[in-house]
N, C-alpha and C positions, 0 to 999 in steps of 0.2 A: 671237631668235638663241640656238640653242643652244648650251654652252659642254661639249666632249667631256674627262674628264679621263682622264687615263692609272691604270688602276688595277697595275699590276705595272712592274717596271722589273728590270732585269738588270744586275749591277756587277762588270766583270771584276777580282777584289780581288788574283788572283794568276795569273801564266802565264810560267813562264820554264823554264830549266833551269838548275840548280842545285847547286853540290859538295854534297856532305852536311853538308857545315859553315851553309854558307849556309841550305838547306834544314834543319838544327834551326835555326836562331836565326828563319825566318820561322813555322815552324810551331808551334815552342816559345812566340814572340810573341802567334799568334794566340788559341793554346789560353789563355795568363797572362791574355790580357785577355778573356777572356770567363771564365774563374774568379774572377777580381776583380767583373766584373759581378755575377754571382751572388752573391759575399760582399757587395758594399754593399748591395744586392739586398735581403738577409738581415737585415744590420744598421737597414737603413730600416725594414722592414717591425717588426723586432725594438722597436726605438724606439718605435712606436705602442704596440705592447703587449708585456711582457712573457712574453704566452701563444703568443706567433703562431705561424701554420702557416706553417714554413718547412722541410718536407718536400722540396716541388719546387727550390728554389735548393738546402738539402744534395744531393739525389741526382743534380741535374746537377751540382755540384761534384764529386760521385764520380766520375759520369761522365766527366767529364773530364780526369779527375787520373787514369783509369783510360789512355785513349785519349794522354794524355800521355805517360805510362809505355811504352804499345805503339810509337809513335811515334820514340821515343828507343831503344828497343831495334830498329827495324827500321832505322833511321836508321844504328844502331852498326853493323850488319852489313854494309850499303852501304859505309861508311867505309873496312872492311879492305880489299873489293874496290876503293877508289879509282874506282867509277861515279859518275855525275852521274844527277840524278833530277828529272822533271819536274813541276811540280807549275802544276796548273789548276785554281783555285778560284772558281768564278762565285757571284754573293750574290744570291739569286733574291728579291725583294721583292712581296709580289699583295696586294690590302686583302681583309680577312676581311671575310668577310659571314655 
C-alpha cells in the first residue's frame, strides 16, 4: 500500500479589513517577528563561530527594517484619509527538492 504525502500546503495567516491602526500593529507584528528570527538566526549561528557568514540574516534584517519603514509610511498616509485597508496574507509552504 502506498502511502501519498502532501508536499505543499496553503495558510490563510491574514484576511480581513482593517483600520490603519489595526492594520500597523498586525503588519508591524509580522515584520518584528521575522526580524527577531533572523537576529537569533545570527546569534546561533555567531555562537559556533566567531567568524561566521552572517551576510544573509544582516541583509534580510535590512530588508526588512527597510519594508518596515515603507509600510509605516504608507500606513501614515491611509490614517489621515480615515480608509480601512484589506490585507490577504496567504503562507504558501512546497518541500524543496
Amino acid at each position: 500500500m502506498e502511502t501519498m504525502i502532501k508536499t505543499d500546503q496553503k495558510i490563510q495567516l491574514v484576511d480581513g479589513s482593517f483600520s490603519a491602526s489595526e492594520a500597523s500593529d498586525v503588519i508591524l507584528a509580522l515584520l518584528d517577528e521575522k526580524i527577531n528570527f533572523h537576529k537569533l538566526q545570527r546569534i546561533s549561528w555567531c555562537e559556533g563561530s566567531a567568524d561566521a557568514d552572517t551576510k544573509y540574516p544582516d541583509g534580510r534584517i535590512q530588508e526588512l527594517e527597510n519594508e518596515k519603514r515603507i509600510a509605516k509610511e504608507f500606513i501614515s498616509s491611509i490614517r489621515s484619509e480615515g480608509k480601512r485597508l484589506r490585507i490577504n496574507g496567504i503562507l504558501e509552504i512546497s518541500l524543496e527538492e
